[in-house]
KEDRENKE-367518 format. One record per residue (C-alpha): residue in one letter; x, y, z. Coordinates in steps of 0.05 Angstrom, whole numbers, plus 32768, in hexadecimal, padded with zeros to 4 digits. Example, Ala and Ser with C-alpha at 12.3 -4.5 7.8 and 13.67 -1.06 7.14 Angstrom:
A80F67FA6809CS81117FEB808F
end
This chain:
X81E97D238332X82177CFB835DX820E7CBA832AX82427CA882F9X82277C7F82C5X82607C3E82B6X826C7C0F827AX82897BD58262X82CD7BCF828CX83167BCE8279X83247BA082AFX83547BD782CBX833F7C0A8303X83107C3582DEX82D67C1D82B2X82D07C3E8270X82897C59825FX825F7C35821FX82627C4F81E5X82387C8F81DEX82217C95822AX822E7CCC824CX82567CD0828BX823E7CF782CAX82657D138302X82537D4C833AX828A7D7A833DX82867D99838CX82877DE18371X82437DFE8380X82127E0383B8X81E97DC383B1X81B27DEA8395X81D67DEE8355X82027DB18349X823B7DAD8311X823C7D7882ECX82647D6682ACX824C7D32826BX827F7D178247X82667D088206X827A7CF281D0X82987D2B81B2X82877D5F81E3X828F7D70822AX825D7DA2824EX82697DBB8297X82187DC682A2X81FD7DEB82E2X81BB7DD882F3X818B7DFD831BX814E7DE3833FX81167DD68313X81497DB282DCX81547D6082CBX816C7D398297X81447D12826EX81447CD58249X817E7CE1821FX81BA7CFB823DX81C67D2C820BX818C7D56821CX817A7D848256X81317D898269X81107DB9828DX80DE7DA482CAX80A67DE082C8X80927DEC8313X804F7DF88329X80777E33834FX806A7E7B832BX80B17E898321X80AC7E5482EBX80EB7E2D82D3X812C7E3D82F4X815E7E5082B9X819F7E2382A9X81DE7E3B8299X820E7E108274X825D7E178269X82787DF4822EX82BF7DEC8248X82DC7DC1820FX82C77DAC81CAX82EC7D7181B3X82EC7D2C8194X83057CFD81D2X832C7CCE8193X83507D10817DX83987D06819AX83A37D51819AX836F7D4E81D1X83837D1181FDX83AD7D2F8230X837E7D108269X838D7CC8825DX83B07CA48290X83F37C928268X83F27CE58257X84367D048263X84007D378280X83D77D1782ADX83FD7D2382ECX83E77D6782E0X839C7D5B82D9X838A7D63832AX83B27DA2832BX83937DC282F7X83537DA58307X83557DC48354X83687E038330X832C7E0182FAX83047DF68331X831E7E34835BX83157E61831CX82D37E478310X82B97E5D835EX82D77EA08355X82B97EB88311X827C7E878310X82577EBF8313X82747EEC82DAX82847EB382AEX82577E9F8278X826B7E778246X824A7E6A81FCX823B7E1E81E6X82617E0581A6X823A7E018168X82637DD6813BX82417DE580FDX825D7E2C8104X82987E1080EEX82807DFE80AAX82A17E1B806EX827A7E5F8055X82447E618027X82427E957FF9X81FA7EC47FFDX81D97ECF7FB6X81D87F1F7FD5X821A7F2F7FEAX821C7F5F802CX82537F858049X82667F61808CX82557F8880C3X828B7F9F80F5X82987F84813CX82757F9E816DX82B07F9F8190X82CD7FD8815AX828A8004815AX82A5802A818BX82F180178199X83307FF4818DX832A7FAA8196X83577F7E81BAX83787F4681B2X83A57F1C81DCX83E17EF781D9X83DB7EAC81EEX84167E87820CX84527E7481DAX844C7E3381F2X83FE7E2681F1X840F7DF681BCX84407DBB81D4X84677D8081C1X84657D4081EDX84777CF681E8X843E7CC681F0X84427C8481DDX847F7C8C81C0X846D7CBE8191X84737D0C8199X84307D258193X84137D6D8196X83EB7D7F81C6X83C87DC781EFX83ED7DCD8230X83BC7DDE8268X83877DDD8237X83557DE58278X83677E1F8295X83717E3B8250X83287E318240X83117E59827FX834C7E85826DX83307E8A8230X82E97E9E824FX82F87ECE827AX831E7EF8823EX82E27EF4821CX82B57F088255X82E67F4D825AX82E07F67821CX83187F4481FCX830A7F3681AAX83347EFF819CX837F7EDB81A1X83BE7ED6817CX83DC7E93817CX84267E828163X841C7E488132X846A7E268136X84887E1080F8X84B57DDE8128X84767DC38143X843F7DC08108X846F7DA580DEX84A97D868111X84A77D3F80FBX84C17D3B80AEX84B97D7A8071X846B7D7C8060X84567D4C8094X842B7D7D80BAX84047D7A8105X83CA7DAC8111X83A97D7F8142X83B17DA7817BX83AC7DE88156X83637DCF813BX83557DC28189X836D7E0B819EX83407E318161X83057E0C8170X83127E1C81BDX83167E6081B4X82DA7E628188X82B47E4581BBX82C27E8381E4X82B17EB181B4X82F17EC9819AX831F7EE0815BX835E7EB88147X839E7EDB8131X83BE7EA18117X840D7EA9810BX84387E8080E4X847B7E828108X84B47E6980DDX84DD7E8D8117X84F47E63815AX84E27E7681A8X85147E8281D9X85427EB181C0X85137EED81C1X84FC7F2081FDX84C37EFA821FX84CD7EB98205X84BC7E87823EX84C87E47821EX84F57E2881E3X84DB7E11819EX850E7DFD816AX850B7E048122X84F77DC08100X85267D8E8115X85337D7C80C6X853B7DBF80B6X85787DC480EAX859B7D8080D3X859F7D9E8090X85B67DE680AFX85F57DBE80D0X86107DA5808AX85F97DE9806FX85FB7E1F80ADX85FD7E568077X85AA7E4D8075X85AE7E7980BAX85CA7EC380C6X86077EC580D0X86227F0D80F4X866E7F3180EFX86847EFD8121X866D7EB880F9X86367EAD812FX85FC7E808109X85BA7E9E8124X85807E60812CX85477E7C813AX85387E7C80F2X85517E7280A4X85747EB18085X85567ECC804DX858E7EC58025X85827E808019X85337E938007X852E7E717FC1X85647E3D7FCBX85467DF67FBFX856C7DDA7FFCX85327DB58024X85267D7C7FF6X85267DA17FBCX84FD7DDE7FE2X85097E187FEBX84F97E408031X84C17E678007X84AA7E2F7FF6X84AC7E0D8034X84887E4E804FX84597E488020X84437E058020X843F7E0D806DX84087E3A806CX83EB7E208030X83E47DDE805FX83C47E0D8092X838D7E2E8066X83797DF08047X83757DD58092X834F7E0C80ADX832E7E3B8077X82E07E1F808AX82FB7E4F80C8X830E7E8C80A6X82E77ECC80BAX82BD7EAE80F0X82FA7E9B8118X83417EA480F6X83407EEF80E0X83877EF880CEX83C27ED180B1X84057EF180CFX84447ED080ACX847D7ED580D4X84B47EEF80A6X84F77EF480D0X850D7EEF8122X84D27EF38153X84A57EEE8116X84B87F3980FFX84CF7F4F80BFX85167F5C80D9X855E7F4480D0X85717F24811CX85987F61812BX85937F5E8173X85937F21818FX857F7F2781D9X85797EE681E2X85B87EC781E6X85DC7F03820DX85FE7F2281CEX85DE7F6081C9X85C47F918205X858F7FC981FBX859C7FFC81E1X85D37FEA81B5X85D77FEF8165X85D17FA78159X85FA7F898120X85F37F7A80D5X85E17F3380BEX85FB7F2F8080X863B7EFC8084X86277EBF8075X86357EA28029X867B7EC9802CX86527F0A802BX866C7F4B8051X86547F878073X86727FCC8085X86AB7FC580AEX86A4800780DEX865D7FEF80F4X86717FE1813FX86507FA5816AX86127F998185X861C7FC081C1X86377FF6819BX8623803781A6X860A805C8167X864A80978169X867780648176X866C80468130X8694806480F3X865A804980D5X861D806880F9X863B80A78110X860980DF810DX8642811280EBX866C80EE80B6X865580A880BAX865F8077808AX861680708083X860580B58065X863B809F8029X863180837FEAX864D80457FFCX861F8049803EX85E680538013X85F5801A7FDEX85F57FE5801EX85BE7FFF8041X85927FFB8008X85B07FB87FF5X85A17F9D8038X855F7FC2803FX854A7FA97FF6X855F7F588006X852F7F608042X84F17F788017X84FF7F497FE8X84F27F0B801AX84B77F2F8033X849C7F2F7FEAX84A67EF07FDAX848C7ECF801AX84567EF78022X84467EEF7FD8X84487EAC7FDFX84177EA38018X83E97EDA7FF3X83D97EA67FBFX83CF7E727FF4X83967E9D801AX83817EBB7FDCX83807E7B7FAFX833B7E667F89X83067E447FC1X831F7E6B7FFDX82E47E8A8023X82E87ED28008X82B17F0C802BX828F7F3C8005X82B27F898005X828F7FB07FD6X82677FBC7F98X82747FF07F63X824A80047F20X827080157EE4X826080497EB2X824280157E8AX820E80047EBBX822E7FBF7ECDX823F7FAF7F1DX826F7F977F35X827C7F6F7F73X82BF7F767F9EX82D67F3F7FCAX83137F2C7FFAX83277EF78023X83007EE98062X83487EDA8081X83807F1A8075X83C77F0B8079X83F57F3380A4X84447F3F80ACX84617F6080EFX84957F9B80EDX84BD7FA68132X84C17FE78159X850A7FED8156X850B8032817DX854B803A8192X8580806C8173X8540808C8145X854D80CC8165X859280CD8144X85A580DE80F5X85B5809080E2X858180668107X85B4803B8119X858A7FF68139X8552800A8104X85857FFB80C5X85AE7FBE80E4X856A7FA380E8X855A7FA580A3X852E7FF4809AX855C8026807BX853B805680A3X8559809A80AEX854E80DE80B8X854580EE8071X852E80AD8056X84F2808A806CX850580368073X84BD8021807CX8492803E8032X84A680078010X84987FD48044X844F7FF98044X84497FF27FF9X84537FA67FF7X841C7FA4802FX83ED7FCE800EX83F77FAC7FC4X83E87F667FECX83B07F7D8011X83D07F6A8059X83C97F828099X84057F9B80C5X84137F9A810BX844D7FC1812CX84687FC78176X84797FE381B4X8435801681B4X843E801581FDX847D803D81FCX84898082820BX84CE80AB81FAX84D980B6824AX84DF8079825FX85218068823AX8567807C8246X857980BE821BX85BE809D8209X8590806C81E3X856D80A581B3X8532808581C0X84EE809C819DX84BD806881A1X84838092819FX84A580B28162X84B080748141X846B805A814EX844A809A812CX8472809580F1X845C805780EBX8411806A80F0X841980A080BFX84398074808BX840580368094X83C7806E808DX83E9808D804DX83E18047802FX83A6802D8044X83C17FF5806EX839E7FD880B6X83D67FE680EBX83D07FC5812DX83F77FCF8166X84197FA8819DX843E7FAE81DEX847E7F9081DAX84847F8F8227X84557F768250X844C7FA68280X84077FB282A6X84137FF682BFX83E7802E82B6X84148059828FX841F8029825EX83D380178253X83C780648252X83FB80658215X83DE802281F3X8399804B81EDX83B8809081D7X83DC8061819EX839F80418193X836D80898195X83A080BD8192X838E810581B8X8381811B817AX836B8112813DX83AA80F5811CX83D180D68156X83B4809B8156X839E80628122X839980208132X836B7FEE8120X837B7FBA8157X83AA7FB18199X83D07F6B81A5X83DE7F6B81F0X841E7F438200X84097F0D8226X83D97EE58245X83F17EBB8279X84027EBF82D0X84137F0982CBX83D87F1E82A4X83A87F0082D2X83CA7F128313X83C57F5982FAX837A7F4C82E0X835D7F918304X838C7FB882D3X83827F8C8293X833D7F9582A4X833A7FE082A7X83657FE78265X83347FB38243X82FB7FEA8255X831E8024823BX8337800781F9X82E77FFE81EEX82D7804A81ECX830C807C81CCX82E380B48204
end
């Protein structure tokens, strides 16, 4: 085990293996009575154990067992596919000595290493069967597909990877894209799987898929992550974020729009939101400008559209055995939403009303709305008696501004509908029906839904206007529901939706907020059944406390027969936190499984 087979040197330190051997290396993890040992093949690595009573043959791609005249027969072998990957792919190349990243590889090594000792024994991890990954072919006897086991008897949960999982580096004087950590995010991966978890949702960035020039798109590194986290087992929530990070609560890093995007929004800043004050938001395109041909004669529905039109084509042999759902971001933080409340940059504080975003292209809005910090009675606007909002003037803006917002959610989502949907995608039998006339007919849909993401704006819904709830976008009030129409779209395209903060309760927030999150939330529950639409729900704080798990699973089960409907949980996020806090995660994992 100690042997490491070498080739035809480089005349430089190191000498590089031949072609097609396989390289051998004890790793001092183990008792020696069951040595590590990784092969690095050609387009696979495996991290095997072997136990006494094991050798490898002729060919170093096969394990042979030794039979024993002893009467326990052959010990057993356990093998951990860490990483599947073509060593030429340069999404995957991080390890190479002129790397940006290979300072790091000891570290994370040592800490691989650590993680390995301590959950060795609860750890075990699938091998990668490429052909898996084969486009669909369809059966001459169409079945329905059965359910998750994970859903037989519970809510399933997914889990939030790092905004930054995917990353931009120089290397040889080219920025490439590559998985940051991509080690310990394989055993991270693991070990969700190994607790219950179903799958992940990854942020696919518009301003790094397609950062380099307009259609010129990288999925390199994204191809690496999917087929990573099918090797453990799991889902992928894929999302198309035509939003930036870093301006958002949460946001740990800073991803930009496409650069060529933002050189044409400095001779043209009108293609951002622009509040009372002139500020141009950046963290992403107003929909104002949605069917303007001002990106090389594209418009940003187009540009949406042929974004994840470039996606499905990459990865549709994927669809339903690893990417379940298509979520299109449609506004700030990937939410259908004006950017109201812009945390980020210090201009607005919890709870306050927010602001319009409506003056950009000489456009105006009401003039007695207040600021972002405003409170909702000290608006002329959002006053509970007498406000401007309960007017007919009130009424014609609200529903202007309310309507302008559905209308970019049809479009785009529209758009990307007939990119899922188009002929050839992998589609999954739903059911058969037998007309009158004896004929049957077979019903099918796409192995991959699409999605859309509404925000929990909570605040001020205990009061007549809804203040924060119409600034961003709803026309929700006391006597008008902001959210039916939203529901319609979803249920005429057949998409799923997922809403937050389910980890809220109404006690937790200041009362001078007229806060009602739980409220909120089972409005929104009620609505989404009424329709027919998949609602899934996620925490938009990441808190690990036990209240707030307790309230996750009543959002998720309800107490009773009609407090609770949701088909999934997104837990916000893995990363330090989560698994310094892993007892917790662990025990909320085991209750999401069974609603008793």
């Amino acid at each position: 085990v100690g042997h490491e087979e070498r080739g035809v040197g480089d005349g430089d330190g190191e000498r590089a293996p031949r072609p097609g051997s396989a390289r051998i290396r004890s790793l001092d993890l183990l008792p020696r009575s069951a040595p590590w040992i990784t092969l690095d093949l050609p387009w696979i690595r495996f991290l095997i154990i072997f136990k006494p009573g094991w050798t490898l043959g002729n060919d170093p791609k096969q394990i042979q067992p030794v039979y024993s005249s002893s009467r326990r027969g052959p010990s057993r072998l356990r093998a951990l596919d860490i990483s599947s990957r073509r060593l030429n792919d340069p999404c995957v190349s991080p390890n190479e000595p002129h790397s940006p990243l290979a300072h790091v590889e000891v570290e994370e090594d040592l800490e691989i290493h650590r993680l390995l000792r301590e959950n060795r024994q609860y750890i075990t991890i699938p091998e990668i069967d490429v052909d898996r990954f084969q486009p669909a072919i369809p059966v001459s006897d169409p079945q329905p597909s059965e359910p998750s086991t994970s859903t037989s008897r519970g809510c399933p949960v997914y889990v939030m990877l790092p905004l930054d999982t995917v990353w931009v580096v120089e290397r040889d004087g080219k920025m490439v894209s590559v998985l940051k950590k991509a080690r310990s995010l394989d055993i991270a991966l693991h070990t969700l799987k190994q607790a219950g978890v179903e799958g992940v949702m990854v942020d696919v960035w518009w301003g790094v898929a397609e950062r380099g020039e307009p259609q010129s798109y990288d999925f390199s590194a994204y191809k690496h992550l999917f087929y990573m986290v099918a090797a453990a087992g799991l889902k992928v929530q894929a999302v198309m974020s035509f939003h930036a990070a870093g301006g958002n609560v949460g946001d740990t890093c800073k991803i930009p729009l496409p650069k060529w995007v933002l050189d044409i929004g400095k001779e043209n800043p009108d293609i951002f939101y622009t509040d009372q004050s002139g500020f141009w938001n950046r963290e992403c395109l107003s929909l104002g400008c949605d069917q303007e041909p001002l990106f090389g004669g594209r418009t940003p529905v187009d540009m949406y559209a042929d974004f994840v039109t470039a996606f499905t084509d990459k990865f549709q042999h994927m669809f339903g055995s690893v990417i379940t759902e298509i979520a299109v971001g449609l506004g700030p933080a990937g939410e259908l939403r004006y950017p109201s409340y812009p945390e980020g940059d210090g201009r607005w504080r919890f709870p306050g009303v927010g602001e319009f975003q409506c003056y950009d292209k000489g456009l105006s809005g009401p003039h007695d709305a207040g600021h972002y910090n405003s409170s909702s009675w000290d608006t002329g606007f959002f006053a509970s008696e007498g406000g401007s909002w309960d007017t007919p003037y009130g009424r014609f803006f609200l529903s202007w501004y309310n309507g302008l917002l559905l209308q970019h959610a049809e479009l785009v989502l529209s758009a990307a509908s007939k990119s899922v949907n188009q002929h050839g995608r992998p589609r999954v039998f739903k059911t058969m029906k037998e007309e009158s006339n004896g004929t049957v007919v077979y019903e099918f849909e796409p192995q991959c839904k699409l999605g859309m993401k509404l925000a929990g704006v909570h605040w001020w819904f205990n009061s007549r206007s809804h203040a924060a709830e119409n600034t961003a976008g709803y026309y929700n009030t006391k006597d008008r529901d902001g959210y039916e129409t939203a529901m319609a779209l979803l249920a005429r395209l057949e998409a799923v939706l997922s809403f937050t903060c389910v980890e809220m309760r109404d006690c937790e927030h200041p009362p001078e907020g007229r806060c009602s999150p739980q409220a909120l939330l089972q409005h929104i529950i009620d609505s989404a059944e009424s329709y027919g639409i998949p609602l899934a729900g996620e925490n938009a704080l990441q808190r690990y406390d036990d209240y707030a798990f307790e309230r996750i699973a009543e959002s998720a089960f309800g107490r009773n027969a009609r407090a609770g409907r949701l088909k999934q949980v997104t837990f916000l996020r893995m990363g330090d936190l989560m698994f310094d806090n892993w007892d917790a995660f662990s025990r909320f994992l085991n209750r999401m499984r069974s609603p008793s």
